[in-house]
N, C-alpha and C positions, 0 to 999 in steps of 0.2 A: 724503508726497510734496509735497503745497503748501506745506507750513514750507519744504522746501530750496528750493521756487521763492520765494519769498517771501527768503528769505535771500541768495541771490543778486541778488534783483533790488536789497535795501539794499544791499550791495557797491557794485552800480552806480551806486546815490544816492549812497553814501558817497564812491564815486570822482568824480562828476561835481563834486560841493560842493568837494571838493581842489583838482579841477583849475580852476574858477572864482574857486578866492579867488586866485588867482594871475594873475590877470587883473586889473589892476590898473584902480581908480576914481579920481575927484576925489579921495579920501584914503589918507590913509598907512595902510600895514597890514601887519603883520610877517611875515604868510604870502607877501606878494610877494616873498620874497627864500627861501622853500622848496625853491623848485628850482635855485636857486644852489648850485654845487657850488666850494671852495675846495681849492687843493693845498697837503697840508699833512701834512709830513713824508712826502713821498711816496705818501700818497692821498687822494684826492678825497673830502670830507666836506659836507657840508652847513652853510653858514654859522651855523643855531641850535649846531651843537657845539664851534664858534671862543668866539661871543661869545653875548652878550646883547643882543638886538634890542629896543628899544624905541620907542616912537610918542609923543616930547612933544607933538608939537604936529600937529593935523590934516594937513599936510605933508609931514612930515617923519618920517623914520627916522633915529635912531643906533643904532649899531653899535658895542658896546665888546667887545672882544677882552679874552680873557682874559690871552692873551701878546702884549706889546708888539710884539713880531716877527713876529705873525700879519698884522700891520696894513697891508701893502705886498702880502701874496698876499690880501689881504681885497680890496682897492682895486681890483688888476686881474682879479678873478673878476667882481666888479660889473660894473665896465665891461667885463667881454668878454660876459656874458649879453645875452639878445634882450630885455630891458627897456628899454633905452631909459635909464637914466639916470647922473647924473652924480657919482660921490659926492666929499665934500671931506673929506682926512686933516688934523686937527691935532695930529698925534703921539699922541696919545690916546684917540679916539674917530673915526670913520668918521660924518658926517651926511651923508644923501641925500635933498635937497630935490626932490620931485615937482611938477615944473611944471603950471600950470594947463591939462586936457585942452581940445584945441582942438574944436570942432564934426565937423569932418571925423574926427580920432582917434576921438573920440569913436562916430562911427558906424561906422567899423573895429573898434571893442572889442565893440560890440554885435554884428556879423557874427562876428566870431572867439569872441561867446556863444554864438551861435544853431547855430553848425557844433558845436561839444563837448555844448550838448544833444541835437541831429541824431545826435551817436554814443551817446551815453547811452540814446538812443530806439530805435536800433539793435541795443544790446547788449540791452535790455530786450524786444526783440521775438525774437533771437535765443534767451534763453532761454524765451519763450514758445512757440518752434520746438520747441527741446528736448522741451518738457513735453510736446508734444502727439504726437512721433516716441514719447516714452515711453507716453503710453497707450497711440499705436495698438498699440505692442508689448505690452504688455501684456494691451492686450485678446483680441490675437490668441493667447496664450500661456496666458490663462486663461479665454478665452471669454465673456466677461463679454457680456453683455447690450448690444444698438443702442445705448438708452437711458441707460442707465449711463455708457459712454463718449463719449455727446455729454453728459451732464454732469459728468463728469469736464474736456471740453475745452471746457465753459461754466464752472466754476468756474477753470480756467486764464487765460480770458478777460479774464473779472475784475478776477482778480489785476492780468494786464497790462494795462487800462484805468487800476487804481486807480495803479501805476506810474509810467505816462508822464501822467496828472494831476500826479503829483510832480512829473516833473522839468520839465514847463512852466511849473510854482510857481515853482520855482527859477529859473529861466531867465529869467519874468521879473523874478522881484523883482532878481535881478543887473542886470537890461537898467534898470530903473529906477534902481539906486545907481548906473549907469554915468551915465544920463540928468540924473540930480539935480547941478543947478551950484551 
């Protein structure tokens, strides 16, 4: 029973680090362009299966399309996504230069950090709901011992302490790369 809580609760790190690198920092980084969705041949795909996303320079992304023709639905997926930025076509490659985050931005990225750990911390307590709806059932179903099930819902505890220690980790070393000029 703890391995699946325990397994669940990675899901929810494993989701929360997703959703965070797409929050974009002072630097360029290929996952910010993950949840970009391009139209292309009639469905919506995600820009790594267009092109090849690369980071030359701390800045900067380009974007080379495999097919020449992708390069004009590559351009307006960019600029219609909630990032914010601007990219330049020279017939061959797509670069999108990230302007330097202003102070204010900057403390908006850290807010829109602290709300996706806040749900991360939510789902991790939610499964800790879970655990603990299962022993009482359990206990009740098999009679198990006062004892027994308050430490079955002390080793659940646990769990969910050593969890949301995680994803604080996470949250701030993000809040820090956001912070770092």
């Amino acid at each position: 029973m703890f391995a699946a809580i325990e397994t669940r609760m990675e899901k929810t790190i494993a989701s929360l680090k997703s959703e965070l690198a797409t929050i974009r920092t002072g630097r360029a980084n290929a996952a910010l362009l993950d949840h970009v969705r391009v139209s292309y041949y009639g469905s919506d795909v995600p820009v790594s299966q267009i092109g090849n996303i690369s980071v030359p320079e701390p800045r900067m992304l380009l974007v080379a399309p495999w097919e020449k023709t992708a390069l004009a639905d590559l351009e307006k997926a960019i600029l219609a996504s909630d990032l914010g930025l601007n990219p330049s076509n020279d017939g061959e490659v797509i670069r999108i230069i990230l302007p330097e985050l202003t102070e204010d931005r900057r403390k908006d990225l850290v807010k829109q950090v602290k709300q996706v750990g806040e749900k991360a911390k939510v789902s991790v307590r939610n499964i800790r709901r879970d655990a603990n709806d299962t022993v009482k059932k359990q206990s009740k179903e098999d009679s198990l011992p006062e004892d027994e099930t308050k430490r079955m819902q002390d080793n659940v505890q646990k769990i969910t302490d050593r969890f949301i220690a995680e994803v604080d980790a996470v949250v701030e070393h993000k809040e820090k790369d956001i912070l770092t000029v």
